[in-house]
C-alpha positions in Angstrom: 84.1 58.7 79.8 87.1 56.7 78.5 89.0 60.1 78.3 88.3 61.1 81.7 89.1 57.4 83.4 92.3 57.7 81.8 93.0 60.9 83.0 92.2 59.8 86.7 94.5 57.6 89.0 94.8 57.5 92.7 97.2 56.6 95.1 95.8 54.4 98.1 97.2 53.5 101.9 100.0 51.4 101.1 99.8 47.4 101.2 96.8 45.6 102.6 94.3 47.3 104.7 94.3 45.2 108.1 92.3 45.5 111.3 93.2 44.9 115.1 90.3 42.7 115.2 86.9 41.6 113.0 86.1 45.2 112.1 82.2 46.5 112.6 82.9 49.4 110.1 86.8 50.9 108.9 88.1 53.5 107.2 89.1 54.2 103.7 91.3 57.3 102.7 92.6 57.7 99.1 94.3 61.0 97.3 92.8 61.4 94.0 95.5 62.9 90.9 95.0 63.6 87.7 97.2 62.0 84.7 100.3 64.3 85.5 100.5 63.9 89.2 98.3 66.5 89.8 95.7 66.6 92.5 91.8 67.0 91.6 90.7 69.1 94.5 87.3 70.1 95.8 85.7 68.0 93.3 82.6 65.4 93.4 83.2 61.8 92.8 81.0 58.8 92.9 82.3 56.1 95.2 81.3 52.4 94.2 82.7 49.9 96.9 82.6 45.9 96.4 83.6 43.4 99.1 84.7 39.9 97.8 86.4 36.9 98.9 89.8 36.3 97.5 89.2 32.9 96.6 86.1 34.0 94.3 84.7 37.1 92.4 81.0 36.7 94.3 80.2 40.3 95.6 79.5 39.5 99.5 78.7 43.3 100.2 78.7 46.7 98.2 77.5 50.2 98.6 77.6 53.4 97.0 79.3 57.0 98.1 78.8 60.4 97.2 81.9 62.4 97.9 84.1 65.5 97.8 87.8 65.7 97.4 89.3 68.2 99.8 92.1 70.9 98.8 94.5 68.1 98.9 92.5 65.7 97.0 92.3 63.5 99.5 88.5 61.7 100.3 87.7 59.4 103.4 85.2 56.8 103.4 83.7 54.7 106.5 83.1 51.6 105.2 80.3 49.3 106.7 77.9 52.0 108.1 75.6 52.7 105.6 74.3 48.9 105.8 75.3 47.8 108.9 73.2 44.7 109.2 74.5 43.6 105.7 78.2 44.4 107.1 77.9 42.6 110.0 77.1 39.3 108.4 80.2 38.8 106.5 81.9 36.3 108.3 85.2 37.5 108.8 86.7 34.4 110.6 86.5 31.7 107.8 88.1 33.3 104.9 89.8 36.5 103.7 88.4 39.0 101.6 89.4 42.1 98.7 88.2 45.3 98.5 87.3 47.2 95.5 87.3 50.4 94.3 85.4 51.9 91.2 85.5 55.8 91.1 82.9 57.5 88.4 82.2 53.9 87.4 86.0 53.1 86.1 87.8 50.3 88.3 90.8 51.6 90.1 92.1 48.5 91.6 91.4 45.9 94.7 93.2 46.1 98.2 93.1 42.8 100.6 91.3 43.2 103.8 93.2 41.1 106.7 92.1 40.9 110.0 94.3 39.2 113.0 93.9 35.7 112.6 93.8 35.2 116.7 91.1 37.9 116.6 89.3 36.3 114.0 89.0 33.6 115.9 87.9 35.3 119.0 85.3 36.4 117.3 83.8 33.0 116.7 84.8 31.2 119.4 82.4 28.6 121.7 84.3 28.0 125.2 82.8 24.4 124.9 85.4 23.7 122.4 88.1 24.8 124.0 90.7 22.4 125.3 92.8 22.4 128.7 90.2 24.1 130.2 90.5 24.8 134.2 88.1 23.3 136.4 86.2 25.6 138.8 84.6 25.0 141.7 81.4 24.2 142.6 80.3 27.9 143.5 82.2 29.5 140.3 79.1 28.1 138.8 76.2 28.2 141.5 77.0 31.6 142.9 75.6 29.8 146.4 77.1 30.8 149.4 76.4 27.6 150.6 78.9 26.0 147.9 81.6 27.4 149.5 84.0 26.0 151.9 85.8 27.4 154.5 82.7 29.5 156.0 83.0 31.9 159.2 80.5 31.2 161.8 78.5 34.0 162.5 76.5 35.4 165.7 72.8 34.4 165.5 71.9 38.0 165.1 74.1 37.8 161.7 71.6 35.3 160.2 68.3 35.8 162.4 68.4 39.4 161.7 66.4 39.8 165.1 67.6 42.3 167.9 66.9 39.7 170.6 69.9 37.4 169.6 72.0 40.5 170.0 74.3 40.2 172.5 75.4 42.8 175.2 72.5 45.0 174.5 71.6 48.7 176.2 68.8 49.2 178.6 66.5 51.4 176.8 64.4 54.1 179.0 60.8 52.3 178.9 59.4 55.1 176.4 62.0 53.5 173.8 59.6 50.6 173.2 56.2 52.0 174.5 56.0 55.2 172.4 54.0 56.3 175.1 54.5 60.2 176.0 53.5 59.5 179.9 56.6 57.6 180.3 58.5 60.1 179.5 60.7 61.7 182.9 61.0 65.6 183.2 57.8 65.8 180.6 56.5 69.3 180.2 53.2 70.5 181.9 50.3 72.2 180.6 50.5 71.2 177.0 47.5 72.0 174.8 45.9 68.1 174.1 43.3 67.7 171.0 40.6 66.1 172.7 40.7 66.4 176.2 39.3 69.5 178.6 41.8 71.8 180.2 42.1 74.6 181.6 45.3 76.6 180.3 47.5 78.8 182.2 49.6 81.5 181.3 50.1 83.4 177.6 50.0 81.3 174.5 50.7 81.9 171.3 49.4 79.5 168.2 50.7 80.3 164.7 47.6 78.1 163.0 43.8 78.6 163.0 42.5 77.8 165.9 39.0 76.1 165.3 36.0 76.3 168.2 33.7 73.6 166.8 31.6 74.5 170.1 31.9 78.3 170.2 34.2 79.9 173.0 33.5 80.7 176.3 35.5 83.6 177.5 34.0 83.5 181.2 32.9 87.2 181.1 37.0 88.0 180.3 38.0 90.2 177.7 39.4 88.8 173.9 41.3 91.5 173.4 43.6 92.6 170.2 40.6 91.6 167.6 41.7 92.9 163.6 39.4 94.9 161.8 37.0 92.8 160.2 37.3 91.9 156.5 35.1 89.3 155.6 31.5 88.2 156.6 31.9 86.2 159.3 35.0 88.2 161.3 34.4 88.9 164.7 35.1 92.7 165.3 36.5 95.0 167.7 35.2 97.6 169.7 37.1 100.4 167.4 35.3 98.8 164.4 31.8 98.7 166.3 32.3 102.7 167.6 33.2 103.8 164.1 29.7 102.2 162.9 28.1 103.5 166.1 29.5 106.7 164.9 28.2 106.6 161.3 24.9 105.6 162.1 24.1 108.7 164.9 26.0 110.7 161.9 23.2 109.6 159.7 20.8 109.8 161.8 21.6 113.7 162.9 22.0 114.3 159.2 18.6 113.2 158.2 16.9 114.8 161.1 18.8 117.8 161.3 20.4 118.6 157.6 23.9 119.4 156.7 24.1 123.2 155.9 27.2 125.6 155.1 27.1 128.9 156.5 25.0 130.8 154.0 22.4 128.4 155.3 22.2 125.8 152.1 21.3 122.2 153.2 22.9 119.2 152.0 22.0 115.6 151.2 24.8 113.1 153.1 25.5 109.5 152.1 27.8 106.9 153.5 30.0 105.4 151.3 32.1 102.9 153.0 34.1 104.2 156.1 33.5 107.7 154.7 30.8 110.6 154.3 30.1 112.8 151.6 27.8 115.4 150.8 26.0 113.7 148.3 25.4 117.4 146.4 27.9 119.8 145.1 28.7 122.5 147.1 27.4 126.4 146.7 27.8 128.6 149.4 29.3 131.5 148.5 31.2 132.4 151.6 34.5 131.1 153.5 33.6 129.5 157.3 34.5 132.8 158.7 31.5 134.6 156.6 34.2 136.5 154.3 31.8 136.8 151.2 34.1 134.8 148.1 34.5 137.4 145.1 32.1 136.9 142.4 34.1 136.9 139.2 31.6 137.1 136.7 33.9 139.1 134.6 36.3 136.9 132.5 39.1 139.3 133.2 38.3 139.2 136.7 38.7 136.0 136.9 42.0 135.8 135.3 43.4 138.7 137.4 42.1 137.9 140.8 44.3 136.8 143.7 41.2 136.2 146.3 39.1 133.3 147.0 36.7 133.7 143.7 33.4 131.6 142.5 31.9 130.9 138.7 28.3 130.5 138.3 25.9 129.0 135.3 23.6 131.5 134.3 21.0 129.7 136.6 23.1 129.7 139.5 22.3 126.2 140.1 26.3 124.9 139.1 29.1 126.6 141.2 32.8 126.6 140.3 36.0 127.2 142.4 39.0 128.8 142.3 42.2 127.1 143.9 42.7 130.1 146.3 39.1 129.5 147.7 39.8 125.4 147.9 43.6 125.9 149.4 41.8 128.6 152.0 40.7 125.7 154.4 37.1 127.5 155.1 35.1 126.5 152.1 33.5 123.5 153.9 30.9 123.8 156.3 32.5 122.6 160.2 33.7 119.3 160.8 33.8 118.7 156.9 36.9 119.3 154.6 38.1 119.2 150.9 38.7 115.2 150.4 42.3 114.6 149.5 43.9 112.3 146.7 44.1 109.7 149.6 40.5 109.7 150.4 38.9 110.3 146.9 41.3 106.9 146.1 39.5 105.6 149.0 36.7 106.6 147.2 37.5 105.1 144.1 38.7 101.5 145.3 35.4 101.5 147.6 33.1 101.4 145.0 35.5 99.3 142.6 38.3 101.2 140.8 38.3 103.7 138.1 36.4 101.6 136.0 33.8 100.5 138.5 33.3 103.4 139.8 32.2 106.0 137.6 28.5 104.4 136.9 28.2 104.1 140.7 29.5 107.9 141.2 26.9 109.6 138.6 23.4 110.7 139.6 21.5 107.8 139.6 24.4 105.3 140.4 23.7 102.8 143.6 26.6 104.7 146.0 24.2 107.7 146.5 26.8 110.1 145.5 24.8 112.1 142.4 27.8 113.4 141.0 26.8 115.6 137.9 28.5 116.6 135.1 29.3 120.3 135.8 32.0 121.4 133.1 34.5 123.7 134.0 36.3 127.7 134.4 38.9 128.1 131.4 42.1 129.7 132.9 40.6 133.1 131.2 37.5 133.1 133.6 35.3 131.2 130.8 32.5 128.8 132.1 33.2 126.3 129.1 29.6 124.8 128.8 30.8 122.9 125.7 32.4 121.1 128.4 29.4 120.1 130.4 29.8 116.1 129.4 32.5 116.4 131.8 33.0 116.9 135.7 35.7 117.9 138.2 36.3 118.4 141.6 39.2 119.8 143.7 41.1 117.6 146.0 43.4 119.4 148.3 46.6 117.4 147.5 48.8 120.0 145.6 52.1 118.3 144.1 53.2 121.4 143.0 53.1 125.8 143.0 50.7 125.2 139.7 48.7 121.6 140.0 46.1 120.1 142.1 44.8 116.5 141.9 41.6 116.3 141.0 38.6 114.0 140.2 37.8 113.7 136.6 34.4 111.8 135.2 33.7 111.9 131.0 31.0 110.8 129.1 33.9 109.9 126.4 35.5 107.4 129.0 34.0 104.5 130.7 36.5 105.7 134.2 36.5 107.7 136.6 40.5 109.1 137.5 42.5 111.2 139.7 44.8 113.4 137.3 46.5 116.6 137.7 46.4 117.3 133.7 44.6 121.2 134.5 46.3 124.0 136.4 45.5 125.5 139.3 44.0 128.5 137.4 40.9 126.8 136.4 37.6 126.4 138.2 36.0 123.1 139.3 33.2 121.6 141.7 33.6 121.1 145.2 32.5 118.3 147.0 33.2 117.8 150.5 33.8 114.6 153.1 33.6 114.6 156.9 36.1 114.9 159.2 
C-alpha cells in the first residue's frame, strides 16, 4: 500500500476553495497522476473527505466517495449532499474551516474553505440587532388600510357595495327585476306551457319525448307518420297493422285451403317473423308452366345435362335441384319464390343469428320450419348419402357464372350459414318463401 501511495499524487484547484456565500453543498474537482506526471485514467478510487476547523483537528463532518477517474484523470465530487442535514449544521459564520483529502486511505493534503465574510454574516443575521435602522410607518407593520394617511374619499357605492348608492343609474325595463316572462313587450304567442291547458295551433315540431301521463286525445283526427313498431308497447301504423292483417288471412287460407305446387303436392306454411315459408321441402317435379323437369337418375346424365334436372333418394321422399331448374324462376308454386341471400339473412337474424338459429331451424325446433338434413348431388350426378348429417338449400342470389349462395346446416357445427363454398353443379333442397 506504501508503494502504491507513493506512486500517487494529485494536483488540486489552485489556492483556497471559496464560496459566494455559506455554501449548502460545493464542488470538488482534482486530476489524479501517477509518480512521473502521468495521468491514471479510467480508474476507481476511494474518496475519504474530512471537514475541520483551522483552529483545531476535531472532524466537524466526513463522508466517503466511490469514484472513477475519466480519460483525463480528472474526478469531481459534490461535497455536502450525501448528508445534508449533517452539512447543514456546520456553522459557517463563526469560524473557518480545512478540507481534507485522503485517496485509497493515504492523505493527500488539506485545502481551506473560505466563505465571504459579509455573506457569512448574512447568513446569521437577526434584524433586531441591527443598528441605524429606518423607522416605518405605522401601516409598514399593520398592513391596515386604515393606518394610512392621505386616503381618497370614495362614493358610497365604493364601500357599501349596494347598487342603490349608485349614482346616475339606468331605468331598467320592469322584467329586469321581476323575472317575470308576462312583462315581457313583443312576447311570442302560442308557446307550449307545462302545466297549463291549451289548445295549439299550427305544426310543431319537438325534438324530446313527449310524455302523455293522461293518454292523448286526437279528437277523431288522424296521428299520422307512426314508425314501425319495435318494442312492446309502440303504437303502430296502419302499414304495420295490414301486413299482420295480411299474414293472418294468409294463414288462415293456408290451413283451410293448403299450399300445393302444380303436380298437386300440398304443403305445410309457417310464419316466421314478417315472412312465410313452406315449412316442407319442396318436390314437384315440374316447372309452373307444367314442363316436366328431366329426371337424371343417371350419374352421367346428370353431369351432362343443360335442362332443368331433379335427384331423388331411392324412396323418393328427398328431392334435389339443379341450378338450371332453381335459376328457371318456375320451380315455386304462384305467388311463392326461391328466398334470396337477403331474405334467408332475414331468416337467420329472425330467429337469432347463425348460432341461434340452427336448433330453431331443424325439425323439431320452436320456428316451425322442420328443416331436415337432406345431403346433397356431387358435381358427377352422385346423391352423396354419406352426406346426409348435412343440409342445403338454393338461394337465388348468384355472385358469379359458377356460385350460388346457399343455406348450409351440419351436425359437425353448432350454426347455421349462408356460404357459396359448392358450385353451381351440385344439387340441393329447395325451400320456398311467399311473395
Amino acid at each position: 500500500m506504501k508503494k502504491i501511495f507513493l506512486s500517487f499524487c494529485f494536483i488540486a484547484l489552485i489556492g483556497a476553495i471559496t464560496f459566494a456565500q455559506a455554501p449548502a453543498t460545493f464542488k470538488y474537482q482534482a486530476v489524479l497522476r501517477d509518480a512521473n506526471g502521468n495521468v491514471r485514467a479510467n480508474e476507481n478510487i476511494t474518496v475519504n473527505i474530512n471537514i475541520i476547523p483551522s483552529t483545531s483537528e476535531t472532524v466537524v463532518y466526513t463522508e466517503n466517495h466511490s469514484v472513477k477517474t475519466n480519460e483525463f484523470g480528472v474526478f469531481t465530487l459534490e461535497i455536502g449532499k450525501e448528508y445534508e442535514d449533517n452539512f447543514a449544521n456546520i456553522d459557517w459564520s463563526s469560524k473557518t474551516y480545512s478540507l481534507t483529502i485522503e485517496i485509497n486511505g493515504q492523505l493527500f493534503g488539506t485545502s481551506d474553505i473560505l466563505s465571504v465574510p459579509v455573506a457569512r454574516y448574512a447568513e446569521a443575521a437577526n434584524y433586531n440587532k441591527l443598528t441605524n435602522k429606518p423607522s416605518f410607518s405605522a401601516v409598514a407593520i399593520s398592513g391596515n388600510y386604515n393606518d394610512l394617511s392621505n386616503t381618497p374619499d370614495f362614493a358610497d357605492v365604493a364601500t357599501s357595495g349596494s347598487y342603490s348608492d349608485l349614482s346616475e343609474k339606468p331605468d331598467f325595463a320592469a322584467v329586469a327585476t321581476s323575472g317575470n316572462y308576462n312583462d315581457l313587450n313583443n312576447r311570442p304567442l302560442n308557446l307550449v306551457t307545462k302545466d297549463s291547458t291549451q289548445t295549439i295551433t299550427g305544426q310543431k315540431t319537438f325534438t324530446k319525448t313527449i310524455t302523455a301521463q293522461n293518454g292523448i286525445d286526437s279528437k277523431t283526427k288522424k296521428i299520422t307518420n307512426v314508425g314501425t313498431p319495435t318494442a312492446s308497447g309502440d303504437a303502430v301504423n296502419k302499414a304495420y297493422t295490414d301486413s299482420i292483417i295480411a299474414n293472418l288471412l294468409d294463414i288462415i287460407e293456408y290451413s283451410q285451403k293448403g299450399l300445393y305446387d302444380v303436380d298437386g303436392n300440398n304443403y305445410n306454411t309457417v310464419l316466421i317473423g314478417d315472412q312465410f315459408w313452406m315449412a316442407d321441402d319442396l318436390k314437384v317435379k315440374k316447372l309452373k308452366n307444367a314442363t316436366p323437369i328431366t329426371n337424371a337418375s343417371n350419374n352421367n346424365q346428370w353431369a351432362n345435362l343443360g335442362v332443368s334436372a331433379y335427384c331423388q333418394n331411392s324412396d323418393g321422399t328427398r328431392i334435389l335441384y339443379n341450378w338450371l331448374a332453381v335459376s328457371s324462376g318456375n320451380l315455386c308454386p304462384s305467388g311463392w319464390h326461391i328466398p334470396s341471400e337477403a331474405e334467408f339473412q332475414t331468416l337467420l337474424d329472425f330467429l337469432g343469428g347463425a348460432e341461434g338459429a340452427k336448433s330453431k331451424l331443424l325439425n323439431g325446433g320452436t320456428s316451425g320450419y322442420k328443416a331436415s338434413y337432406n345431403g346433397y348431388v356431387k358435381t358427377d350426378g352422385v346423391y352423396d348419402h354419406t352426406y346426409s348429417n348435412h343440409g342445403y338449400w338454393w338461394s337465388s342470389s348468384s355472385p358469379s357464372q359458377d356460385t350460388t349462395f346457399y343455406l348450409f346446416i351440419t351436425t359437425s357445427n353448432n350454426d347455421a350459414h349462408l356460404t357459396t363454398e359448392k358450385s353451381n353443379k351440385h344439387g340441393f333442397s329447395v325451400r320456398c318463401v311467399k311473395d
